[in-house]
C-alpha positions as CSV (number, residue, x, y, z in Angstrom):
1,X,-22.9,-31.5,-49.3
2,X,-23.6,-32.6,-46.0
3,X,-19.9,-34.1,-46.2
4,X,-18.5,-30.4,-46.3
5,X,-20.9,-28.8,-43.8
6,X,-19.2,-31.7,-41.6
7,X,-16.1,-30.5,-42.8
8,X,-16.7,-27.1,-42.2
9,X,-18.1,-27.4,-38.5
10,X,-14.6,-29.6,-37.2
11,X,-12.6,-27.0,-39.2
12,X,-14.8,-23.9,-37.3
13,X,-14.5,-25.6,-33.8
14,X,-11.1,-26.7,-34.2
15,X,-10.1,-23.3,-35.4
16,X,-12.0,-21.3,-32.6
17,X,-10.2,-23.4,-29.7
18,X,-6.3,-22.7,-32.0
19,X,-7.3,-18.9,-31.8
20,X,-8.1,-18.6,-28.0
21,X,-5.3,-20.9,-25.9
22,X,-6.6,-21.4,-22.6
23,X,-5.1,-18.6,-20.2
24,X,-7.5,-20.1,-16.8
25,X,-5.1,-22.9,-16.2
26,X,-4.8,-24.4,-12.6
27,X,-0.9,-22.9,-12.7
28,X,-2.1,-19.4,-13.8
29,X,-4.6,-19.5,-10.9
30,X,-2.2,-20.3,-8.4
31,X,0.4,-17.5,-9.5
32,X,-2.7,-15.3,-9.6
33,X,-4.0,-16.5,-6.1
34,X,-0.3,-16.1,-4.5
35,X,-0.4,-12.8,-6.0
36,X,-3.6,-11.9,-4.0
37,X,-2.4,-12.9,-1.1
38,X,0.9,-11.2,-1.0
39,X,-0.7,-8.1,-2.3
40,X,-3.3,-8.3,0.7
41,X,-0.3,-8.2,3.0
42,X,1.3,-5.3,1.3
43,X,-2.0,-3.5,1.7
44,X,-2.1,-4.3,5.3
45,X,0.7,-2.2,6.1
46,X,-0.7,0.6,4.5
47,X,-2.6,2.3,7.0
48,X,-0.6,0.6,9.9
49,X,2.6,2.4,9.3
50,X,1.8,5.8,9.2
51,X,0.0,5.0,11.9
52,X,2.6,3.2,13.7
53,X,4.7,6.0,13.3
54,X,3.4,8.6,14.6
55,X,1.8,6.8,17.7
56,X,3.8,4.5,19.6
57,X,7.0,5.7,17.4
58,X,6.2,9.3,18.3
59,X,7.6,10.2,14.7
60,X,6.0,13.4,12.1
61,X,5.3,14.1,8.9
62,X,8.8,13.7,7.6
63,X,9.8,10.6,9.3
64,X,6.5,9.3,7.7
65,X,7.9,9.6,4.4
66,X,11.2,7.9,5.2
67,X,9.5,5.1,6.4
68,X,7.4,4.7,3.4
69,X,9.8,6.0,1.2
70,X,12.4,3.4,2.0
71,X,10.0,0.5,0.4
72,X,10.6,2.1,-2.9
73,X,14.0,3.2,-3.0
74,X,15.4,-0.8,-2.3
75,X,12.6,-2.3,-4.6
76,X,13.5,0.3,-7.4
77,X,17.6,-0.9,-6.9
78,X,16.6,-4.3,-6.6
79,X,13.6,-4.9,-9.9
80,X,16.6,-5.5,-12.6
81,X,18.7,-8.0,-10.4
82,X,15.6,-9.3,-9.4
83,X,14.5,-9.7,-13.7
84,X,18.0,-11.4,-14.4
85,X,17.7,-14.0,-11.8
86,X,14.3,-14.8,-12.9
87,X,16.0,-16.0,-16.3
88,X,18.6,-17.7,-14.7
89,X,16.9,-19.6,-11.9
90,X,13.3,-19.5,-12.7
91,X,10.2,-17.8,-11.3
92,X,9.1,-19.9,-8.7
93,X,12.2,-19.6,-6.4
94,X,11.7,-15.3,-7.2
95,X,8.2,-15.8,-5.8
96,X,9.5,-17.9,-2.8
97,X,12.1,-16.1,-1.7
98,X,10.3,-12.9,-1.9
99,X,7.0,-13.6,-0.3
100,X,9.8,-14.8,2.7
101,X,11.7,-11.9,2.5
102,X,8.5,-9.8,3.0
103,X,7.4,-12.2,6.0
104,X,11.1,-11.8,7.6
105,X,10.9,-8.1,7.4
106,X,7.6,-8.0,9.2
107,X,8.5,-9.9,11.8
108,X,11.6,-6.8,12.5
109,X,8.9,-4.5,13.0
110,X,8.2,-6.1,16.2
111,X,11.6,-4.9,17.1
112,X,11.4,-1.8,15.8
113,X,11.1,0.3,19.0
114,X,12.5,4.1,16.3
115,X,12.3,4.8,13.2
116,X,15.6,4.4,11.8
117,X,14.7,0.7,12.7
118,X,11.9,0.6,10.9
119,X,13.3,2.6,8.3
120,X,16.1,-0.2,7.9
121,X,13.5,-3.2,7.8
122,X,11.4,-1.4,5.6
123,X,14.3,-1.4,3.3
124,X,14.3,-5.5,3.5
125,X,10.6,-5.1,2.7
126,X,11.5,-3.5,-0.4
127,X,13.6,-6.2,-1.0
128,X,11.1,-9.0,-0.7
129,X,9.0,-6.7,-3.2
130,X,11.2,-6.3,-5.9
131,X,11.9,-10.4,-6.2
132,X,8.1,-11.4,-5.9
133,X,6.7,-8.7,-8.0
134,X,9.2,-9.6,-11.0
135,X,9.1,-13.0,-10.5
136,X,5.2,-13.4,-10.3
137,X,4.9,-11.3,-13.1
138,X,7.5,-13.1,-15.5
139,X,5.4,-16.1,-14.8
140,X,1.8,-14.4,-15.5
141,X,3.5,-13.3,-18.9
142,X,5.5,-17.5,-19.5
143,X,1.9,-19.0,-19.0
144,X,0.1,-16.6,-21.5
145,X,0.2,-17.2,-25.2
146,X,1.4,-14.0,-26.9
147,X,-2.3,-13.4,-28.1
148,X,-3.2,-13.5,-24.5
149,X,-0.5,-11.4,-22.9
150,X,-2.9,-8.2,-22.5
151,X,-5.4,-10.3,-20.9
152,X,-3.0,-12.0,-18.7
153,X,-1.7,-9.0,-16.9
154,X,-5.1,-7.6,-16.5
155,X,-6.2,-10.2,-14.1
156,X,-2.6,-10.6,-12.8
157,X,-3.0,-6.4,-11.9
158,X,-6.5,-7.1,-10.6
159,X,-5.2,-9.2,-7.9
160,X,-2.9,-6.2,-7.0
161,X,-5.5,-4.0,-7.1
162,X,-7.9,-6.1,-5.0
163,X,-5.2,-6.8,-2.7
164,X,-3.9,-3.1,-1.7
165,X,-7.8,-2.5,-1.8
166,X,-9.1,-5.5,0.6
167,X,-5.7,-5.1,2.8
168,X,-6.6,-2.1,4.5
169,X,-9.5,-2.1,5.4
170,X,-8.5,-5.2,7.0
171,X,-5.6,-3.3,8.6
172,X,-7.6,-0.2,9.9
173,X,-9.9,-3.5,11.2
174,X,-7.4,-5.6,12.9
175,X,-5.8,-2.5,14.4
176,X,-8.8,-0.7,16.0
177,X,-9.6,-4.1,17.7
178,X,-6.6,-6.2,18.5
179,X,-3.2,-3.5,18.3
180,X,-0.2,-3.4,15.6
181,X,1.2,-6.7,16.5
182,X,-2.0,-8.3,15.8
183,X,-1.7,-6.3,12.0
184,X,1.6,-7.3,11.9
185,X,0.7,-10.9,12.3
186,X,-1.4,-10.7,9.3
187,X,0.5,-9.3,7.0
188,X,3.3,-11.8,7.6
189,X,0.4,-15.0,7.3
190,X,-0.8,-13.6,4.3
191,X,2.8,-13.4,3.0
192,X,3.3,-16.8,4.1
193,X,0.0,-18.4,2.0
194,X,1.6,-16.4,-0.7
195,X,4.8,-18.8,-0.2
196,X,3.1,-21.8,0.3
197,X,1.1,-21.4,-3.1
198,X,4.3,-20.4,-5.0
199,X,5.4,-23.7,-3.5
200,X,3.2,-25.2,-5.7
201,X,4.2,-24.2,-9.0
202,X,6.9,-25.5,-11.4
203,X,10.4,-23.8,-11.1
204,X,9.2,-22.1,-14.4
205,X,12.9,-21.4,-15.7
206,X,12.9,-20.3,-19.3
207,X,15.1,-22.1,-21.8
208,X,17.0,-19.7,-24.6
209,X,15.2,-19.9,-27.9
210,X,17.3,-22.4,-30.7
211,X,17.5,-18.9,-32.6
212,X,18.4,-16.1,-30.5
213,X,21.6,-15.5,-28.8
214,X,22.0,-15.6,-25.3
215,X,20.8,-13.4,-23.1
216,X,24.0,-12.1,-21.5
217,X,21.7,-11.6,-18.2
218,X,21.9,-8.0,-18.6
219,X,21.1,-6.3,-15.2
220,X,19.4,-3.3,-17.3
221,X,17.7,-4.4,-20.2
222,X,17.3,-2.4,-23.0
223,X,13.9,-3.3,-23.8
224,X,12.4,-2.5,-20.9
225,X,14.0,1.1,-20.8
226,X,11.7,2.8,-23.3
227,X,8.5,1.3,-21.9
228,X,9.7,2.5,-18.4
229,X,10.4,6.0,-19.2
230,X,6.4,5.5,-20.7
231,X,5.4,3.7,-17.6
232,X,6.9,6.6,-15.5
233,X,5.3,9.2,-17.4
234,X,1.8,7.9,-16.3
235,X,2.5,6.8,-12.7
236,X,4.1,10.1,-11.8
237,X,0.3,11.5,-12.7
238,X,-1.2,8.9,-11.4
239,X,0.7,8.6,-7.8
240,X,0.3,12.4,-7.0
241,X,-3.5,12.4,-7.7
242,X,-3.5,9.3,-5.1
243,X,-1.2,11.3,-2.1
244,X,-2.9,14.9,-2.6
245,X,-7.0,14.2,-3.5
246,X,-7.8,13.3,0.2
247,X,-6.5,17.1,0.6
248,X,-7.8,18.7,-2.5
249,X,-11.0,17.0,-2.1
250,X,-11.1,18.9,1.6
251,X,-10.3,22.2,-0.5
252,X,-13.2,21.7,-2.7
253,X,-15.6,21.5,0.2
254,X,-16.1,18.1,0.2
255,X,-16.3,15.8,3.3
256,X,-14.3,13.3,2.1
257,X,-12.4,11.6,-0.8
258,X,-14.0,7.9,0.0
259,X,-16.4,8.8,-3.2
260,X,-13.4,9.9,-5.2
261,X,-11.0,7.4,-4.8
262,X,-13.6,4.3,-4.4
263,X,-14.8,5.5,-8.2
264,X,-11.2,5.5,-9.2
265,X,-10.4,2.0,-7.8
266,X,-14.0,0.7,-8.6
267,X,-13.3,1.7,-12.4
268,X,-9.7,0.2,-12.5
269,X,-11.4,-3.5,-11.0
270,X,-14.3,-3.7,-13.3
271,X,-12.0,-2.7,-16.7
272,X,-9.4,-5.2,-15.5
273,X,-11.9,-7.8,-15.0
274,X,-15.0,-7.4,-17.2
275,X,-12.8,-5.5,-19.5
276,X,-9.8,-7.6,-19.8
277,X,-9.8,-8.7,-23.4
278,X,-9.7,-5.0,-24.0
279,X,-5.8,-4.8,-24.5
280,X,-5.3,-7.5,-26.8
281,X,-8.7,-7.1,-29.2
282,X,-7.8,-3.5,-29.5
283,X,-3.8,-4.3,-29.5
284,X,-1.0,-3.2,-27.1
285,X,0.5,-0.5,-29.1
286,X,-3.2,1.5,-29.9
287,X,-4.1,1.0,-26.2
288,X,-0.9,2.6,-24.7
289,X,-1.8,5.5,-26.9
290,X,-4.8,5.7,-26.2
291,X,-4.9,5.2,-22.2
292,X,-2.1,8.2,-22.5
293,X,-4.8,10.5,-23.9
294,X,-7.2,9.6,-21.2
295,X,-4.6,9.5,-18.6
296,X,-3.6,13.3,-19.3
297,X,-6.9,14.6,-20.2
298,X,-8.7,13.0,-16.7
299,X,-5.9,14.7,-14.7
300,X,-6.1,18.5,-16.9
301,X,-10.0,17.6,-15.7
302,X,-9.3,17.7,-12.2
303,X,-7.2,21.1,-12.6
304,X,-9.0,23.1,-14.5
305,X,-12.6,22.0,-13.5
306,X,-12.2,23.2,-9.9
307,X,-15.1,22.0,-8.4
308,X,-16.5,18.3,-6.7
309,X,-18.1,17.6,-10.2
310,X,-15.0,18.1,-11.6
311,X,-12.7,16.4,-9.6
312,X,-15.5,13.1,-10.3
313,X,-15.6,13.1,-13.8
314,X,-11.9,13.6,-14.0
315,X,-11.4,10.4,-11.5
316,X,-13.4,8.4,-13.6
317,X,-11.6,9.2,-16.8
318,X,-8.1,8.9,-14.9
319,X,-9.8,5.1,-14.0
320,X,-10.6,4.3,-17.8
321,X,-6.7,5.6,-18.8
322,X,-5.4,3.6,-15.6
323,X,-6.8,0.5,-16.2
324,X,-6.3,-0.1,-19.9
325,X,-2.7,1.2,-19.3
326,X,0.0,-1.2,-17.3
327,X,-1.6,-4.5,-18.5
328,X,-1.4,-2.7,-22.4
329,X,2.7,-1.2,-21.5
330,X,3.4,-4.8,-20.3
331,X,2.5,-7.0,-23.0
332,X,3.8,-4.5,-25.2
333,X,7.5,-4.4,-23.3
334,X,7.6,-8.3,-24.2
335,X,6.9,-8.6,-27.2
336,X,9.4,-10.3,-29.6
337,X,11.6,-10.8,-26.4
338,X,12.7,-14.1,-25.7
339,X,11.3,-16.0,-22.7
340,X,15.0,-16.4,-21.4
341,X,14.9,-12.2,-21.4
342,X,11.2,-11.6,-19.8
343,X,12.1,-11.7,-16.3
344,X,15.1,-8.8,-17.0
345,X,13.1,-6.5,-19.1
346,X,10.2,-6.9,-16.4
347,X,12.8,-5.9,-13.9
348,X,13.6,-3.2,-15.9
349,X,10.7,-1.7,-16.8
350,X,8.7,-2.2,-13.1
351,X,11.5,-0.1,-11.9
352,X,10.3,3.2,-13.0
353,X,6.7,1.9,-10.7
354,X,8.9,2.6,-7.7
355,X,10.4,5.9,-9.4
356,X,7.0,7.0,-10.0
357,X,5.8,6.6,-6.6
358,X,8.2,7.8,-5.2
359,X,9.3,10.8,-7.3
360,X,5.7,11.8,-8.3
361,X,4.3,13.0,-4.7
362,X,8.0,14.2,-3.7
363,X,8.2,16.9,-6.8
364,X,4.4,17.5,-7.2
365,X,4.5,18.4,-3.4
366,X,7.0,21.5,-4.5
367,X,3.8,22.4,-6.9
368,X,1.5,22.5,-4.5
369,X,3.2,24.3,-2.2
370,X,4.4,27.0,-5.0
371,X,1.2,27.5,-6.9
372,X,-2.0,25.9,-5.1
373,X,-3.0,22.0,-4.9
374,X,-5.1,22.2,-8.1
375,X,-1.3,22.8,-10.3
376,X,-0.5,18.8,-8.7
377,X,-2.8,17.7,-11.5
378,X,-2.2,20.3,-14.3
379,X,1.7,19.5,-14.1
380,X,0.6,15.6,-14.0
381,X,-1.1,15.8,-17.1
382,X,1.6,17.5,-19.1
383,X,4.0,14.5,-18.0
384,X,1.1,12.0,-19.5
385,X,0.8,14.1,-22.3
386,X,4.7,14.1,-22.7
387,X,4.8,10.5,-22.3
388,X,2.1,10.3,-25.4
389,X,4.4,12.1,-27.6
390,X,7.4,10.0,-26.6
391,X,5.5,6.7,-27.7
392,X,4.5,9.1,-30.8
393,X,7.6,9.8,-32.0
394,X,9.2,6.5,-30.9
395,X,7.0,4.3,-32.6
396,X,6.7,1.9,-29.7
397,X,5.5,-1.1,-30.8
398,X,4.7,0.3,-34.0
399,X,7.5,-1.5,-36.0
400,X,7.3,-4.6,-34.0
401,X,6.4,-7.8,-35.8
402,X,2.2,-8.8,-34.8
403,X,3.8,-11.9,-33.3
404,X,0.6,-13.1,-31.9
405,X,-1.6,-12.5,-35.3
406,X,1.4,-14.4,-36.7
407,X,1.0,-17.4,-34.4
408,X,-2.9,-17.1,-34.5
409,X,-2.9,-17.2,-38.5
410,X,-0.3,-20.6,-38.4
411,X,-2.3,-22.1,-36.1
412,X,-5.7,-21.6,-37.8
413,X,-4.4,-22.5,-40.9
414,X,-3.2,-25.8,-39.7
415,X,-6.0,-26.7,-37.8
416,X,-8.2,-26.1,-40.7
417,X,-5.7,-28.6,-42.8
418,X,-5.7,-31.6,-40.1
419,X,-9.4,-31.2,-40.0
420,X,-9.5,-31.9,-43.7
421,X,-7.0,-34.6,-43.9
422,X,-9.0,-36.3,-40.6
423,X,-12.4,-36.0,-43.0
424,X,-10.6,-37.5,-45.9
425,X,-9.6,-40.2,-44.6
């Protein structure tokens, strides 16, 4: 009896440690670390550029948005080369090359005494994005068991959300004291520690699996199209509620949107860490769904409940939808795909971020000037809701193989059988 209780313990302990792979490692740390950094230096710039152009630049409105504009359009060009060169060369010299990029492009704004300069190196900027973003990300999803995955890119997204939250209030910091050049210089040693810890890893370049064909390095992968068009549908909601509640907020009587937006981001932090188990306990398919829902019904609460309350309540349940959503889509995009393929349907797929931000303030601004700033959010929510029924009547990653309960069943099961055969004998 006590033999068997013995047996059952190993077979228990043994079988608990199989069903959790360790996702902390010192190599996902680093990648997570270099990730902070380089996503500090990208928040940086965010108040400093609007700022910087319509001071010393003496630009307006308009040439705002071509300056800021220009980061998307090259990153959204550049995310599928960006994926297939992951495959072929690994993710560490992605990282490298695009946390220099970034740095390189910084430094031009020194010399950027007009906007079409600045225009032209935020361009190069873009650049620099689109090869660190893929390639960092392709290595969050290498070092995470499949089981993992949802986990994974919730920490991996926490660092971007901490970064483009912590950057600008350093920026705003830096500038009031010391100038631009001093914000400048920042951003570019921030991008630089982001180098210098990407240094540190493996080249992490994927070898084809014995039983798949090659991967062909697509520059568009077709696996990441669907989950894209889904991505889209969310971050077009999500990116006009972001450019118009510091004015809607105004329009509501309110003095401010610091509460707003500080709930919002406060939300997407806390899920993404205390929460981050969330994608994969519940599964990536269900919490796509499900994040959808919340995704289009916080924004229909923000139209339709035209009042400070309102707009709170539907912030938070935007948050909730936010959060669970892009670590969820992710995890969900790789699955079955070979590791050879990751980095190209990553490149893929992050595309649509940029087409998000950049078409979802563009066409909502049309909206708000036609029927009021409140319709910004209405029409928001229909494309979330849209984007729902696409996954609906898709079946995305409905049909898909549990690869992870697969793996997590094998393992178990042979860890309960070595424990037995170690009593044995």
């Amino acid at each position: 009896m006590m033999r068997t209780m013995t047996i059952r313990r190993r077979a228990k302990t043994t079988t608990s440690a199989a069903a959790r792979p360790t996702l902390l490692t010192p190599m996902f740390l680093t990648v997570a670390v270099a990730e902070l950094a380089y996503f500090t230096a990208d928040g940086v710039l965010l108040p400093a550029l609007p700022r910087y152009v319509t001071g010393p630049l003496g630009g307006g409105d308009v040439a705002v948005g071509l300056v800021v504009g220009a980061f998307s359009l090259s990153a959204f060009f550049l995310r599928p080369w960006a994926g297939t060169q992951a495959d072929r060369r690994g993710r560490r010299i992605l990282m490298v090359a695009g946390g220099s990029v970034f740095a390189l492009s910084v430094i031009g704004y020194f010399f950027a005494t007009s906007v079409p300069l600045l225009v032209g190196m935020r361009l190069l900027t873009g650049v620099g994005e689109a090869m660190f973003f893929v390639g960092a990300v392709a290595a969050n999803l290498d070092l995470a068991s499949p089981e993992r995955r949802g986990e994974a890119m919730s920490f991996a997204s926490l660092s971007l959300y901490v970064g483009i939250g912590a950057g600008p209030f350093i920026g705003e910091t830096v500038i009031e004291h010391l100038g631009f050049r001093a914000a400048w210089l920042v951003s570019i040693g921030l991008a630089a520690a982001a180098v210098a810890l990407s240094l540190r890893l493996p080249a992490m370049r994927p070898e084809a699996d014995q039983g798949s064909p090659p991967a062909g390095h697509r520059l568009v992968h077709p696996a990441g199209l669907l989950p894209g068009v889904v991505l889209l549908a969310t971050i077009w909601g999500m990116a006009g509620f972001l450019a118009f509640v510091p004015l809607y907020s105004r329009d509501l009587g309110m003095t401010g949107s610091g509460l707003v937006l500080g709930l919002f981001a406060g939300i997407v932090v806390l899920i993404r860490s205390v929460g981050a188990r969330i994608p994969d306990r519940v599964g990536a398919a269900r919490t796509t769904r499900i994040s959808l829902i919340l995704s289009a019904f916080g924004l229909a609460t923000v139209g339709l409940w035209r009042e400070p309350t309102g707009l709170i309540v539907g912030a938070a349940i935007l948050g909730v939808g936010v959060a669970l959503f892009t670590p969820a889509l992710f995890a969900l995009a790789v699955a079955g795909v070979s590791p050879n393929e990751r980095g190209a349907v990553m490149g893929t797929t992050s595309a649509f971020l940029d087409l998000g931000f950049g078409l979802g303030p563009a066409t909502l601004g049309f909206v708000a000037a036609g029927v009021g700033r409140s319709g910004t959010f209405l029409v928001g929510s229909a494309v979330a809701a849209a984007g729902f029924g696409l996954v609906v009547a898709t079946k995305l990653g409905v049909a898909q193989p549990d690869d992870a309960g697969t793996e997590r069943i094998g393992s178990i099961e042979g860890a309960v059988a070595q424990s037995v055969r170690a009593a044995d004998s």
